[in-house]
C-alpha positions as CSV (number, residue, x, y, z in Angstrom):
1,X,10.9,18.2,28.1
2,X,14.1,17.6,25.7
3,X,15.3,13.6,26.3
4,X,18.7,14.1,25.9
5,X,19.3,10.1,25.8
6,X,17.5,9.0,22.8
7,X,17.4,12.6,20.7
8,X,13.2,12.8,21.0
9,X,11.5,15.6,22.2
10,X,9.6,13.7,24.4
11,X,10.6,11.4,27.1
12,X,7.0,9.5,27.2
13,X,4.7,8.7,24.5
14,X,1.5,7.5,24.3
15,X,1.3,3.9,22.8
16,X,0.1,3.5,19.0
17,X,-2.8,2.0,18.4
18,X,-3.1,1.8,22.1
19,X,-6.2,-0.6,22.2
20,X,-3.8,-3.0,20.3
21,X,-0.5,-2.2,21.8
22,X,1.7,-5.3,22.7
23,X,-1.5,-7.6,22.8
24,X,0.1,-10.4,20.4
25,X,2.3,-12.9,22.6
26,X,5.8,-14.0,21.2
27,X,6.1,-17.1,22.6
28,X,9.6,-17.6,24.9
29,X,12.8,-20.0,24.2
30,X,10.5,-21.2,20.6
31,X,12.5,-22.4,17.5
32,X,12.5,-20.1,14.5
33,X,9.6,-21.2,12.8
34,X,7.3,-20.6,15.9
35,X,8.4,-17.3,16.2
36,X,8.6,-16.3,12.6
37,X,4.8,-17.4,12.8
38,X,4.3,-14.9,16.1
39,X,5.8,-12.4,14.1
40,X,4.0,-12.9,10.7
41,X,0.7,-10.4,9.6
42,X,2.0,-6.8,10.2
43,X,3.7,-7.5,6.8
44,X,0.7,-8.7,4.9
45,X,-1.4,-5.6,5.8
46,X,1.2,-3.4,4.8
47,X,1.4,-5.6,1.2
48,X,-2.6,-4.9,0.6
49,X,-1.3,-1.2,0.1
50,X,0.8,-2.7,-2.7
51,X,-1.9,-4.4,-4.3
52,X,-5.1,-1.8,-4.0
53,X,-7.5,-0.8,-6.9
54,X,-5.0,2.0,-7.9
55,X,-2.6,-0.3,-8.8
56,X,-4.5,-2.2,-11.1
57,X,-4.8,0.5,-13.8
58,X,-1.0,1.2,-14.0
59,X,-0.8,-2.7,-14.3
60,X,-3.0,-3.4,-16.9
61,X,-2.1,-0.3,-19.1
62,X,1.4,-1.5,-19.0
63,X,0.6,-4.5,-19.9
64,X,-2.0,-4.0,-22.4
65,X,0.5,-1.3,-24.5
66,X,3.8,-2.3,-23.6
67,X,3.7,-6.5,-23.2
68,X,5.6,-7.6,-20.5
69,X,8.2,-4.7,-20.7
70,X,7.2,-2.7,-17.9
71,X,7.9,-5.9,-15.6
72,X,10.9,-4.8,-14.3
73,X,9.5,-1.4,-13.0
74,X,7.2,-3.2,-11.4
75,X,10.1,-5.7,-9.7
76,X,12.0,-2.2,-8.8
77,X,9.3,-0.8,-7.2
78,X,9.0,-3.7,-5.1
79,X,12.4,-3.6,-4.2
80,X,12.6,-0.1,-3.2
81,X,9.4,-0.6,-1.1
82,X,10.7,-3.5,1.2
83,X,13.7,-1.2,1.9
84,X,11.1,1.5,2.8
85,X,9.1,-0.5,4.8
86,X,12.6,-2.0,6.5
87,X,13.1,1.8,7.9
88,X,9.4,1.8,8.5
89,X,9.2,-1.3,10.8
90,X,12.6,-0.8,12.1
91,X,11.7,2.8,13.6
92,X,8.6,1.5,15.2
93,X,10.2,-1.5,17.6
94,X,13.8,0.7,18.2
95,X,11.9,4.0,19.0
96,X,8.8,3.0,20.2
97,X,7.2,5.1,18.3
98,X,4.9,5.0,14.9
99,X,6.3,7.5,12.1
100,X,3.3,9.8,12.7
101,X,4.6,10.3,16.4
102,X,8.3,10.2,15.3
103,X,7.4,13.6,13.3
104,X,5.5,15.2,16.0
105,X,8.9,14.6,18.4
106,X,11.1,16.2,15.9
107,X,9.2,19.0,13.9
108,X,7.6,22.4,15.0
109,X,3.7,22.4,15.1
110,X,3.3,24.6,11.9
111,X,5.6,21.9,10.5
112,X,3.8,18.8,12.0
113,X,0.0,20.5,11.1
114,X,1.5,20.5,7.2
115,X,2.6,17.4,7.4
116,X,-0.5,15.8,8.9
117,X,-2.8,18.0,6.1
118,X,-0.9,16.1,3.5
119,X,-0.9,12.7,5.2
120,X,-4.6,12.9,6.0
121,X,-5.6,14.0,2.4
122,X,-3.2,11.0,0.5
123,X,-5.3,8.7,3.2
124,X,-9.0,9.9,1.7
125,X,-7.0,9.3,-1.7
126,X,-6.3,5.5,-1.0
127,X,-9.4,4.9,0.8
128,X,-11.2,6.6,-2.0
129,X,-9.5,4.4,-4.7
130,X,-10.7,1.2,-2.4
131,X,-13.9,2.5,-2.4
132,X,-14.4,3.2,-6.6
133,X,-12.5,-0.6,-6.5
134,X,-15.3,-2.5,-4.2
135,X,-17.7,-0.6,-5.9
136,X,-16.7,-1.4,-9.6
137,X,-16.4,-5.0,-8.1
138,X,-19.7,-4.9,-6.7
139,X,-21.4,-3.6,-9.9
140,X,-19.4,-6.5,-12.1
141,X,-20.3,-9.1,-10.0
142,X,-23.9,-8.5,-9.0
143,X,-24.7,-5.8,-11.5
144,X,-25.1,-3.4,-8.4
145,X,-25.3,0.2,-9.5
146,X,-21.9,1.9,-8.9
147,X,-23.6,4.3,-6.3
148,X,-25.5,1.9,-4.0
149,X,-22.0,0.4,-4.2
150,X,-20.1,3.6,-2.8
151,X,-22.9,3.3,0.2
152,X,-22.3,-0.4,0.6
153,X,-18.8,0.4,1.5
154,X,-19.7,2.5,4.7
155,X,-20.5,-1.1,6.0
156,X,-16.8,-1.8,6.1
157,X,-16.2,0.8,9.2
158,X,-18.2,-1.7,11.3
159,X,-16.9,-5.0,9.9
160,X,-13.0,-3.5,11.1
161,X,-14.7,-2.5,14.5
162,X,-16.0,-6.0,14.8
163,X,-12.8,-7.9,14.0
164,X,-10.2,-5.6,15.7
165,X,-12.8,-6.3,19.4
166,X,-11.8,-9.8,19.2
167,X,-8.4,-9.3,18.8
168,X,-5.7,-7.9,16.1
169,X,-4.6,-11.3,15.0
170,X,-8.3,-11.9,13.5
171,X,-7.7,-9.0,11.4
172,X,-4.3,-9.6,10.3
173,X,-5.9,-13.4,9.2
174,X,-9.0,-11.7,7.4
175,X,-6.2,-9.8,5.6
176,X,-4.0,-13.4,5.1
177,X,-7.4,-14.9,3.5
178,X,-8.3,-12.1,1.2
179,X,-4.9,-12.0,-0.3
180,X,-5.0,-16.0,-0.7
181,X,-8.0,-15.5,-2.9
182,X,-6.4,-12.5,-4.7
183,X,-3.2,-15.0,-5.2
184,X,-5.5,-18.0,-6.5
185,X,-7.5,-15.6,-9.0
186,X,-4.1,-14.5,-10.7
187,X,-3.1,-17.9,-10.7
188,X,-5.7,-19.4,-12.4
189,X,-5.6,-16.3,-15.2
190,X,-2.0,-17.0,-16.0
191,X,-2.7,-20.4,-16.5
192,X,-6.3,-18.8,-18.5
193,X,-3.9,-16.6,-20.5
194,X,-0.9,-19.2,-20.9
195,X,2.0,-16.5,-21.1
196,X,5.1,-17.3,-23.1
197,X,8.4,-17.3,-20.5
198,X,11.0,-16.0,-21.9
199,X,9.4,-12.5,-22.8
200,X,8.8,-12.2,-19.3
201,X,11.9,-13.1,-18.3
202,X,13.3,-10.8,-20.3
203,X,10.5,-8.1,-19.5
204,X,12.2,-8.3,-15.7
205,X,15.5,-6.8,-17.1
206,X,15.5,-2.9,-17.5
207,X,15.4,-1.8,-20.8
208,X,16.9,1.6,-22.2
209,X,13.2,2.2,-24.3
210,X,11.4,2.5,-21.0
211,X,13.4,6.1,-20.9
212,X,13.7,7.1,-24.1
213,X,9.5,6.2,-24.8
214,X,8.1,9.3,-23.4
215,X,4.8,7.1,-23.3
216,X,6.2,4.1,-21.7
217,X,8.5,6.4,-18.8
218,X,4.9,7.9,-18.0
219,X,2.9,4.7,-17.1
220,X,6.3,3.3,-15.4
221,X,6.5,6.3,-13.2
222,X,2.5,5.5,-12.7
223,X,3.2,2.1,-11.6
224,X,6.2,3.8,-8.9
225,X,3.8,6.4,-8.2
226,X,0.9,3.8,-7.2
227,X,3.1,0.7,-5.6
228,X,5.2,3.0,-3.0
229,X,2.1,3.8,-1.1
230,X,2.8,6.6,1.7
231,X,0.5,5.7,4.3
232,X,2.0,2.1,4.7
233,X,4.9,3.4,6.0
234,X,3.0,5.5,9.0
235,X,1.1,2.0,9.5
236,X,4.0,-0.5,9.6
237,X,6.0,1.7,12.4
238,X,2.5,1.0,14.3
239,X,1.4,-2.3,13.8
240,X,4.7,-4.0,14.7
241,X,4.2,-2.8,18.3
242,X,1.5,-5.3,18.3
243,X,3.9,-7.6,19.5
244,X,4.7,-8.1,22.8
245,X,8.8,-8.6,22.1
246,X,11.1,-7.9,24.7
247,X,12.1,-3.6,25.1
248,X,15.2,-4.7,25.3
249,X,18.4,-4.4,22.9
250,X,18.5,-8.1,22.1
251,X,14.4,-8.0,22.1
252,X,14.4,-5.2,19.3
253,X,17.0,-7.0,17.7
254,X,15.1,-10.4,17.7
255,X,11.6,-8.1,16.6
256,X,13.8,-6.3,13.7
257,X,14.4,-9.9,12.1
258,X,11.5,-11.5,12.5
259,X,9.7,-8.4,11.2
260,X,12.1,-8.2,8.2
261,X,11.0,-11.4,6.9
262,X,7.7,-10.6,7.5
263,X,7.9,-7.8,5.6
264,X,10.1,-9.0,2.7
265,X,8.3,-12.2,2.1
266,X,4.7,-10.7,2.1
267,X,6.0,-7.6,-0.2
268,X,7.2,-10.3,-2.6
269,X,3.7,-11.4,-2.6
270,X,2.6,-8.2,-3.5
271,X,5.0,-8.3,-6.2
272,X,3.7,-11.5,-7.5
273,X,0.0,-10.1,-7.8
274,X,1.3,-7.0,-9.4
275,X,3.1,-8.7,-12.2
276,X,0.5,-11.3,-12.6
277,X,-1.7,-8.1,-13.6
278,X,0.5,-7.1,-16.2
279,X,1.3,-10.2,-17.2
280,X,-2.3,-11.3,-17.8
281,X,-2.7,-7.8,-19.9
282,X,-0.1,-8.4,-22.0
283,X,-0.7,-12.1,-22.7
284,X,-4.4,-11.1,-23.1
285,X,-4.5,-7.9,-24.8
286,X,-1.2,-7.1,-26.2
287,X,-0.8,-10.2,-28.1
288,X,-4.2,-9.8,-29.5
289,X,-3.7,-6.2,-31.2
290,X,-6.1,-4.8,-27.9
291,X,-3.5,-2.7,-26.7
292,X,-5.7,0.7,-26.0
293,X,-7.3,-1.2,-22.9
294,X,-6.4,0.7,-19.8
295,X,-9.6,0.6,-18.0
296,X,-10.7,-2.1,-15.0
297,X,-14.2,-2.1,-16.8
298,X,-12.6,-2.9,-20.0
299,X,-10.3,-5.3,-19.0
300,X,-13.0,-7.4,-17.7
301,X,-15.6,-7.0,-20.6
302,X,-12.4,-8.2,-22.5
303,X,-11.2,-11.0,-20.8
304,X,-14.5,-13.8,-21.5
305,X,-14.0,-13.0,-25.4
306,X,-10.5,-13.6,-25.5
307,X,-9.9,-16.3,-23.1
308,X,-13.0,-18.4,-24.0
309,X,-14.7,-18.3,-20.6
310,X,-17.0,-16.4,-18.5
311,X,-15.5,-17.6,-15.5
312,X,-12.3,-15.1,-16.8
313,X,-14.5,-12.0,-15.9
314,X,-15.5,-13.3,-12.8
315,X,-12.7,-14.7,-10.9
316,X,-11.5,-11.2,-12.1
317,X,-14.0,-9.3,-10.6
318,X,-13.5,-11.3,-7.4
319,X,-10.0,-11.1,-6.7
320,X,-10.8,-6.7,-7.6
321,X,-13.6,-7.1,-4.7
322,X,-11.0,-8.7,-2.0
323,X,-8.1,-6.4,-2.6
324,X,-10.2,-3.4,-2.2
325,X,-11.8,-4.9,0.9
326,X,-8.1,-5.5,2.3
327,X,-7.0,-2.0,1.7
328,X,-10.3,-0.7,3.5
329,X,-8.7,-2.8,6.8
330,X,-5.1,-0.8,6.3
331,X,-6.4,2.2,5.4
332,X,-9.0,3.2,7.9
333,X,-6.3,2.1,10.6
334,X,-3.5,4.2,8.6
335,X,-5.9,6.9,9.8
336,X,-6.3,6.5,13.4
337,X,-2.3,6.1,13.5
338,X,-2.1,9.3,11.7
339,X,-4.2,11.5,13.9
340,X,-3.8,10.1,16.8
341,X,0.6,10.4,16.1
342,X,0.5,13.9,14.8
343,X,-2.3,15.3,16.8
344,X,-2.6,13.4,19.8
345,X,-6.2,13.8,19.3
346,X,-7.9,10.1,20.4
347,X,-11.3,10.0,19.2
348,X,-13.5,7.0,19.6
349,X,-11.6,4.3,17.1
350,X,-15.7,3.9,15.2
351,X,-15.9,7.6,15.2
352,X,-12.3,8.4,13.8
353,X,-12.8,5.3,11.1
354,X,-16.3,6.7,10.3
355,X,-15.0,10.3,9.2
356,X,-11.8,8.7,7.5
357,X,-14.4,6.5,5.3
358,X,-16.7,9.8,4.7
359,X,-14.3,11.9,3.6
360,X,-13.9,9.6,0.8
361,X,-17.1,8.1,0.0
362,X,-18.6,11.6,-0.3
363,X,-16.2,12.3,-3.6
364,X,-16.6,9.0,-4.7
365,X,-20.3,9.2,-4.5
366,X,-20.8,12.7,-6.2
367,X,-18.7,12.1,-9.1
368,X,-20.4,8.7,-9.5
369,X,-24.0,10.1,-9.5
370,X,-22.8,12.7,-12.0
371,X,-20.6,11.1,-13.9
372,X,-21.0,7.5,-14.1
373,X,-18.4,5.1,-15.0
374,X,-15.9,7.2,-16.8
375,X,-16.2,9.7,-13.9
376,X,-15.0,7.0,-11.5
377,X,-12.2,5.9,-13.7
378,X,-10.6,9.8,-13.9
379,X,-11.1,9.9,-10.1
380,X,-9.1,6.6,-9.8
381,X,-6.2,7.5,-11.6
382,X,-6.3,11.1,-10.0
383,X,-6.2,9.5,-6.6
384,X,-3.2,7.9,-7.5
385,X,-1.6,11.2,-8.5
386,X,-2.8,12.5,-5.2
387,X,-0.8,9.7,-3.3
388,X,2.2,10.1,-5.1
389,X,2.4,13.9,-4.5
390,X,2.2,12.5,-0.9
391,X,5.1,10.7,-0.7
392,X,8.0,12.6,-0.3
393,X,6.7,14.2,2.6
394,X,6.7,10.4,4.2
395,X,9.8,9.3,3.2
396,X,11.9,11.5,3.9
397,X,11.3,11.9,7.5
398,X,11.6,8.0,7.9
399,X,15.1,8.4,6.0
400,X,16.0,11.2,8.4
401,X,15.2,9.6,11.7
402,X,16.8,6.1,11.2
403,X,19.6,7.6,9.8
404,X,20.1,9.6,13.2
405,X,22.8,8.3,15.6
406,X,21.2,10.1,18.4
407,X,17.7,8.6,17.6
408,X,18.3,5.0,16.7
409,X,21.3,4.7,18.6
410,X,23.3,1.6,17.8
411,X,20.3,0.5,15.1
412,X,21.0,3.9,12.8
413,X,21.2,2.8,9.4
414,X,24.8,1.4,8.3
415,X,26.3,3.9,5.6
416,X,26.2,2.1,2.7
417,X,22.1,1.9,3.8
418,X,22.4,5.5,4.7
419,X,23.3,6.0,0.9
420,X,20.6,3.6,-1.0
421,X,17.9,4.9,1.1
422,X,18.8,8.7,0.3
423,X,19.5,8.0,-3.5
424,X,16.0,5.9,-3.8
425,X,14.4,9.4,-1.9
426,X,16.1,11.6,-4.9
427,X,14.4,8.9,-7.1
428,X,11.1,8.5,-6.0
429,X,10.7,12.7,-5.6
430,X,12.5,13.3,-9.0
431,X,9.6,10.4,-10.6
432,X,6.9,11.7,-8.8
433,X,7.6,15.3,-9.6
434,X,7.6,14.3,-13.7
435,X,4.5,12.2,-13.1
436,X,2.5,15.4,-11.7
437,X,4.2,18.0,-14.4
438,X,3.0,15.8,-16.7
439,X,-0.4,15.0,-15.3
440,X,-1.1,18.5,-14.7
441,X,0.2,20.0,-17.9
442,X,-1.7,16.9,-20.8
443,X,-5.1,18.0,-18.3
């Protein structure tokens, strides 16, 4: 059963996301730009994750108590994600195999059932932050109670089943669209808010307080804790098989670059959204002595009074309703991947997206009955801590298997990449395990 040649347990695998597999052409003997194009959309769903209703608290209670300080966390987080997701995409085209499958291959099944346990619950975690998202977007849009809103997002399973039946590139533009209008709502509440530069130029380089502030090291380790998303880095090794490159060396090689820029370009986006968040709450609310906002409800009952204009609140509310409709698209397929690598269990895809929405909408819709708006807030930023507790047991596998000679083969990470990616592990685990002493321990 052992494949001696590549270092995997298993000499076949099944394809991921096999109603998907290969089914985007990359057209032959094209110029760059035509094949950058070909290439482009795997990266964009992975950058939803990066922009999701769980970042948004982080952002905004950065912003709102520490002005534009907390920028350059937000920019370091970024950059360690794009070298996450490189491992991520770069073990999908050289193995052939999504992360998911990858850990299956290597680790025993008491190991591999662990590890899916975890994966599967940080997935109800995201989708569940999406869900409280769409529905707090819902009820500030169209004053729909917060619980029909929880139901409303059930609809979503169908709308993905929809979309990926005509083909995976109307999915990856749904995504494109969404974040467009995310990009043009931050946009236009920058120029709303009128930020002064040089603060945030300066807020991009590190600062020694963001240590030595207990309070400001805790929402900075949030916002690490909520923009390296686990479950994006089981879906890029997936979705980049999509495309129908060439299994060859020079084929993977072509894929690794195109996918790259993909990748780096849409994560920068992401980084753009995320810093127009803070920056918005610190032009808005630090500035103006309202630095105790650190709710999404408050931010937007805030913004009309202090910028001058209703249309504040709701261009806010709308860009809040897309990005937690484009992380319902990554998420629900983040959890076909993850069965479907770890168990090699293939349920029906509307079946297997039903119970992944479910699992979250049933919390979501309990604590909102009983609890109301406050409730759904706590759950929010619980989620979060949920998702980072996750992480580790993501990223170091994907550290371990492209840094293997005898699994990458001539595409193993360099040393000097070998190095970075292990130090940024010791980094994100070290963070992540503060965040949840401290979470657990001010409860």
């Amino acid at each position: 059963m052992k494949n001696i040649n590549n270092g995997w347990r298993y000499a076949r695998r099944a394809d991921s996301l096999p109603e998907v597999f290969s089914s985007v052409n990359i057209p032959k003997n094209a110029g760059f730009w035509r094949k950058l194009f070909a290439f482009t959309g795997p990266g964009l769903m992975v950058a939803v994750g990066y922009m999701d209703p769980g970042n948004w608290a982080t952002d905004i209670a950065g912003g709102a108590q520490f002005g534009y300080a907390l920028l350059s966390v937000v920019l370091i987080s970024n950059l360690f994600a794009i070298i996450l997701q490189h491992l991520s995409l770069k073990l999908g085209i050289v193995a052939e195999r999504d992360l998911a499958q990858a850990c299956r291959d290597h680790f025993d099944p008491v190991t591999n059932f662990i590890l899916w346990v975890f994966c599967e619950i940080a997935i109800a975690a995201c989708d569940l932050a999406e869900v409280i998202g769409a529905a707090i977007a819902l009820n500030l849009l169209f004053g729909i109670p917060l619980t029909w809103g929880v139901v409303i997002t059930v609809i979503d399973v169908f709308i993905i089943l929809f979309l990926q039946a005509k083909g995976f590139r109307y999915i990856e533009s749904i995504v494109a669209g969404l974040i467009i209008v995310i990009l043009g709502c931050f946009a236009y509440e920058i120029i709303l808010s009128k930020p002064d530069i040089f603060p945030i130029l300066s807020g991009l380089v590190p600062q020694k307080e963001i240590v030595t502030n207990p309070a400001m090291l805790y929402i900075a380790i949030g916002i690490l804790g909520a923009t390296v998303m686990p479950h994006n880095l089981y879906l890029h090794s997936s979705i980049v098989q999509t495309r129908n490159y060439e299994r060859t060396t020079e084929g993977k090689k072509e894929a690794i670059k195109f996918a790259t820029i993909d990748s780096t370009v849409s994560l920068f986006l992401a980084f753009f959204i995320n810093a127009a968040i803070l920056i918005v709450a610190a032009a808005t609310f630090h500035t103006t002595g309202n630095q105790d906002i650190a709710d999404i409800h408050d931010a937007h009952k805030m913004l009309t009074p202090l910028l001058g204009t209703t249309l504040a609140s709701i261009v806010f509310a709308v860009a809040l309703l897309a990005s937690g409709q484009n992380s319902t698209l990554t998420g629900t397929l983040a959890g076909q991947i993850v069965m479907e690598g770890f168990l090699n269990i293939r349920l029906k895809p509307w079946l297997r997206r039903l119970i992944t929405r479910l699992i979250a909408v049933i919390p979501a819709l309990i604590v909102t009955v009983l609890y109301g708006e406050k409730g759904t807030t706590d759950l929010l930023v619980l989620s979060q801590v949920i998702l980072s507790m996750q992480l580790s047991f993501a990223v170091v596998p994907l550290v371990m298997f492209t840094g293997s000679k005898l699994k990458m083969g001539e595409f193993v990470n360099k040393s000097w990449l070998k190095i970075l990616v292990w130090i940024i592990a010791a980094i994100i685990i070290a963070l992540n395990l503060y965040l949840l002493l401290e979470t657990f321990t001010n409860i």
